[in-house]
C-alpha positions in Angstrom: -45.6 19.9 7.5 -43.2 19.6 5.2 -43.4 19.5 1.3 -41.5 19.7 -2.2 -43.3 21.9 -4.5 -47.0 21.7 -3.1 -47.4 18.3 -2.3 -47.0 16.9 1.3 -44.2 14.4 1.8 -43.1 12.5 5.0 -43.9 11.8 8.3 -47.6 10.0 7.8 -48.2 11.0 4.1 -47.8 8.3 1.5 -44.4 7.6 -0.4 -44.5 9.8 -2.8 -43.3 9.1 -6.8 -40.8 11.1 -8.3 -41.1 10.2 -12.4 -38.1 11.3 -14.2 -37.7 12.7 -17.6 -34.3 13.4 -19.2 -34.1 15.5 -22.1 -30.0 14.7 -22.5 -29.3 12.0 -25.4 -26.1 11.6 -23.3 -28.7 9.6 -20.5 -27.4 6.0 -19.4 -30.9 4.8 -19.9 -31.8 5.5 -23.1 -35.9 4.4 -23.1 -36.2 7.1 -20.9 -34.7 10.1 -23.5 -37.4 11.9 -24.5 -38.0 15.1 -26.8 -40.5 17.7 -27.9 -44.3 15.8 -28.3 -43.2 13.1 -27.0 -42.2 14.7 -23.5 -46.2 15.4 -23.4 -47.1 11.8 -23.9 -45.2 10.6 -21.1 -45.8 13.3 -18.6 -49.4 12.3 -19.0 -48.6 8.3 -18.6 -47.0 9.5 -15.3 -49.7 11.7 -14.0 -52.5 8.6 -14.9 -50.1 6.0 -13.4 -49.8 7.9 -10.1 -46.8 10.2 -9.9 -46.5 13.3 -8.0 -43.8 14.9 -9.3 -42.0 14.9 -12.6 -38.0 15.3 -12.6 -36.7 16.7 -15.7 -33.3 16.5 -16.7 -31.3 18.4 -19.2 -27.5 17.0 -19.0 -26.5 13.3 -18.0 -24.6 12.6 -14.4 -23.7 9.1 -14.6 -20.5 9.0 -13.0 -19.0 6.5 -15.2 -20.0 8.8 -18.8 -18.2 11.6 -20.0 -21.4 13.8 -20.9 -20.7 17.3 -20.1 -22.6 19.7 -22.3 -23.1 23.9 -22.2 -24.9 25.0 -19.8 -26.7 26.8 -22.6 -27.0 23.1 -24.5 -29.1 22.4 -20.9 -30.7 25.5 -20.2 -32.5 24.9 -23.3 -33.4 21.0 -23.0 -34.7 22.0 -19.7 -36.9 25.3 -20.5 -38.4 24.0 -23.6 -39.4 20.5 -21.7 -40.9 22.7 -18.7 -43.2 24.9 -21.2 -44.4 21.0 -22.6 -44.9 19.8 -19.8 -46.6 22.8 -18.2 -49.2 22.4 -21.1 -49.7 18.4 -20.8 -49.8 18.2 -17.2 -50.6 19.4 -13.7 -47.6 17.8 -12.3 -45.3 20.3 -9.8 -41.7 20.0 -11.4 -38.6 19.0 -10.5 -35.1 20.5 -12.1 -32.1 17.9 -11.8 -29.4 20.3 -12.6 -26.2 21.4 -9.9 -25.2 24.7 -12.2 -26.5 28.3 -11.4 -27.6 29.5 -14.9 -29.0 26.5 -15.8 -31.3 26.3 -12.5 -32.0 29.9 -13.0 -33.9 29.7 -16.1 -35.8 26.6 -15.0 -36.9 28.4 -11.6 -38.1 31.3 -14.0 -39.8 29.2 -16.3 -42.0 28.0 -13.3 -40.4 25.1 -11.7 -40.8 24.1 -7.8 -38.4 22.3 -7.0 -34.1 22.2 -7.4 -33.2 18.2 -7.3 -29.1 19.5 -6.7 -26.9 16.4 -7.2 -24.3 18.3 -5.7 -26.0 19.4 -2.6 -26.0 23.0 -3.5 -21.8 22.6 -3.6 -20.7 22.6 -7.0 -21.6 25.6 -8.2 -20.3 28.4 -5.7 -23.4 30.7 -6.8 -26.1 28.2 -6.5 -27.2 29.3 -3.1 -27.8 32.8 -4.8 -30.2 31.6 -7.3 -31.9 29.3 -4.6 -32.1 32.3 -1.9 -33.9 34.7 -4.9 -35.7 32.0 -6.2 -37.0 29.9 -3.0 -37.5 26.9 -4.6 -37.9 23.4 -2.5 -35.0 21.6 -2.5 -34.2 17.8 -3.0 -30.6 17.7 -1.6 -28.1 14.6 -2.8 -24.6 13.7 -0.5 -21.9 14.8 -2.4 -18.4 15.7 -1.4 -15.3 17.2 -3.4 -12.6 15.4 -1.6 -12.2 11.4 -0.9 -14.0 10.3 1.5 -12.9 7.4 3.7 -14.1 5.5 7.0 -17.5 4.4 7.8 -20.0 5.3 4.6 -23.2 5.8 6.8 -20.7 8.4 9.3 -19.2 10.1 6.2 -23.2 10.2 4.0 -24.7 12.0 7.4 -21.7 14.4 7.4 -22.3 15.4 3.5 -25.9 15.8 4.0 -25.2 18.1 7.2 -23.4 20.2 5.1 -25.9 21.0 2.8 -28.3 21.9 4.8 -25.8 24.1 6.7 -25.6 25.8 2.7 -29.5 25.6 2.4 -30.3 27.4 5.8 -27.7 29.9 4.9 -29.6 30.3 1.5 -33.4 31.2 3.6 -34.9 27.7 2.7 -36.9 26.2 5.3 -36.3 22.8 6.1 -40.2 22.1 5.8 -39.8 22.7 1.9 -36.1 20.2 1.3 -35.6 16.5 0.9 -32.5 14.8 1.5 -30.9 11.9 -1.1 -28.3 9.5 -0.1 -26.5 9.1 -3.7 -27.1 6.0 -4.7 -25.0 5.4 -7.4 -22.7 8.3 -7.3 -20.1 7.4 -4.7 -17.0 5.2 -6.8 -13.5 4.8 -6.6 -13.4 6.4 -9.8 -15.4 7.7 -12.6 -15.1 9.8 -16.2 -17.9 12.4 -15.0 -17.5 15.5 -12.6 -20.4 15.1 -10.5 -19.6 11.7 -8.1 -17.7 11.6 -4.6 -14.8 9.5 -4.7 -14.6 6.4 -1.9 -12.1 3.6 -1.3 -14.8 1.5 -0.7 -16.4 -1.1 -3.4 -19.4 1.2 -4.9 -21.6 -1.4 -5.1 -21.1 -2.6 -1.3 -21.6 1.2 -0.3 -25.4 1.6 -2.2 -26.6 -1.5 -0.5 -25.1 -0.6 2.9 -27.2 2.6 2.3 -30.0 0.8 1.4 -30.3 -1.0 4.5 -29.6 1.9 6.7 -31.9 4.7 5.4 -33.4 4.8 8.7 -29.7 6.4 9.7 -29.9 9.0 7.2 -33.1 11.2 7.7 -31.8 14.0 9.8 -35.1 14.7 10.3 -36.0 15.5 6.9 -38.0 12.9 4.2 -35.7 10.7 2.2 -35.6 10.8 -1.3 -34.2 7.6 -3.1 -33.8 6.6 -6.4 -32.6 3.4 -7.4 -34.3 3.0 -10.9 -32.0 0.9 -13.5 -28.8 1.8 -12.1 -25.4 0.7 -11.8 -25.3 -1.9 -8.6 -28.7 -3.4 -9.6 -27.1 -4.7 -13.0 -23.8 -5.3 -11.2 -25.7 -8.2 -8.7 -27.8 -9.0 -11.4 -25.3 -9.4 -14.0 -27.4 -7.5 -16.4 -25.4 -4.5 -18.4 -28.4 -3.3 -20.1 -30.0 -0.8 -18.5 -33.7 -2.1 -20.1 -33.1 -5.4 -18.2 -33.1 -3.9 -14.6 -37.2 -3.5 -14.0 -37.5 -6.2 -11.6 -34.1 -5.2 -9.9 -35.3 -2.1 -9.3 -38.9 -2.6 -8.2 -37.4 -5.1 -5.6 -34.4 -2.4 -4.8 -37.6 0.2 -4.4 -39.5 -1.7 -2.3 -36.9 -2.2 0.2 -36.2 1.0 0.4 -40.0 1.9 1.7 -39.5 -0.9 4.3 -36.0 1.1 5.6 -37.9 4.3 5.7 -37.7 5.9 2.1 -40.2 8.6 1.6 -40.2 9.6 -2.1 -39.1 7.2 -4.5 -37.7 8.9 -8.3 -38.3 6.1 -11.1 -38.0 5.8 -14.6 -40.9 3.2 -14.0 -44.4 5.0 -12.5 -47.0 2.4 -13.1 -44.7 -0.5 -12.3 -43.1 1.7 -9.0 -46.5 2.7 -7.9 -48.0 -0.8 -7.5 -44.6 -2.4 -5.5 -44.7 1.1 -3.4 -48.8 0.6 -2.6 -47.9 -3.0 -1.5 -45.2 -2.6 0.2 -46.9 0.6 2.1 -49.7 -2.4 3.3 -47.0 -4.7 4.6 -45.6 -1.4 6.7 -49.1 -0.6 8.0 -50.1 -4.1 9.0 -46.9 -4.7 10.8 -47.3 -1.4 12.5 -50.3 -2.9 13.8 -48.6 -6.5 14.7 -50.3 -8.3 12.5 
């Protein structure tokens, strides 16, 4: 059976919901920056609307910000939110961080689970901390070089290759996730932590999104969609804040091609589109 943390995911389990937390004033969304008391409100809001998990970040990723900060600046955000939310909630927890240290001192301070936007290839000592530490993992495609060619060939290759790093590192593949980036494969971007294509970004995510099926490598699919880029791209809407109904939609295709855990800024409104469209799946299972 497999599972992130101690919760069940895949194969005949229900989609799972990932709520996310960022800690980093640097974040693209900004409704979803939260800090000190107010980390234990929401936590709570999450657990009562459904969620499974909580993600907590500590340091911004969008490929097209410029939002680097210490790994001491994130070690901190991170540690501090984990001993709030440890109090507030039940929740197992996720760590979206790709550095060592930083991962390090979350693992310590009792988190389950290493969401690795990097794939456990950014930071060369990463698959140290994970082989003392054990966590599950939540894996994300991510290359250093350009990729070219065929996006679905070149995303399977990138996911290979980090669970190549994460059996190296002792983690079973019962306990690891995968991610197919959405959002952090463009031509071009101000952050460190996005693989550069020739391809048009936006054409690649829903290219993705239509093949998840492709993707699984026998592992459950993590994908997160929530308020990003290509959603306000096709909508035409810049703000962030305006991307709820983009994304709901975007989510709920995703459980039709085969998602199995679905990370949102948006638990209540996520769970209900993720409980429907689960009925739809069962039904036509049936032929009905």
């Amino acid at each position: 059976m497999n599972k992130l943390g101690t919760v069940p995911v895949g194969n005949s389990n229900p989609v799972r919901i990932m709520g996310i937390i960022n800690t980093s004033q640097e974040s693209f969304y900004k409704k979803s920056i939260a800090r000190g008391q107010q980390i234990a409100a929401i936590v709570k809001n999450m657990e009562e609307s459904g969620a499974d998990f909580v993600d907590v970040g500590g340091m911004s990723t969008a490929p097209y910000l410029s939002t680097m900060v210490s790994e001491k600046t994130e070690s901190k955000r991170l540690t501090d939110a984990i001993k709030i939310i440890q109090k507030a909630s039940n929740l197992p927890i996720s760590v979206d961080t790709c550095r060592a240290s930083v991962a390090r001192a979350a693992l310590e301070e009792g988190a389950e689970i290493l969401n690795d936007i990097s794939g456990l290839k950014y930071d060369k000592e990463m698959a140290g901390i994970v082989s003392k530490y054990c966590p599950s993992l939540v894996l994300c495609a991510y290359g250093k070089t350009r990729v070219s060619g065929n996006n679905i060939a070149k995303t399977k290759d990138l996911l290979k290759e980090s669970l190549i790093l994460a059996k190296s590192a002792g983690v079973s593949k019962k306990n690891i996730a995968l991610d197919p980036a959405i959002g952090f494969f463009r031509r071009s971007g101000k952050g460190r932590f996005f693989t550069k294509i020739n391809s048009d970004w936006a054409k690649r995510d829903l290219l993705i999104l239509q093949n998840l099926h492709m993707l699984k490598l026998g592992q459950p699919l993590l994908v997160s969609v929530s308020n990003k880029s290509f959603i306000g791209k096709l909508l035409k809407k810049e703000d962030p804040s305006d991307r709820l109904f983009g994304s709901l939609a975007a989510e709920v295709i995703a459980v039709l091609n085969g998602a199995d855990i679905i990370r949102t800024h948006n638990v209540k409104e996520t769970k209900q589109a993720v409980f429907l469209a689960e009925k739809f799946l069962r039904k036509s299972k049936k032929g009905l």
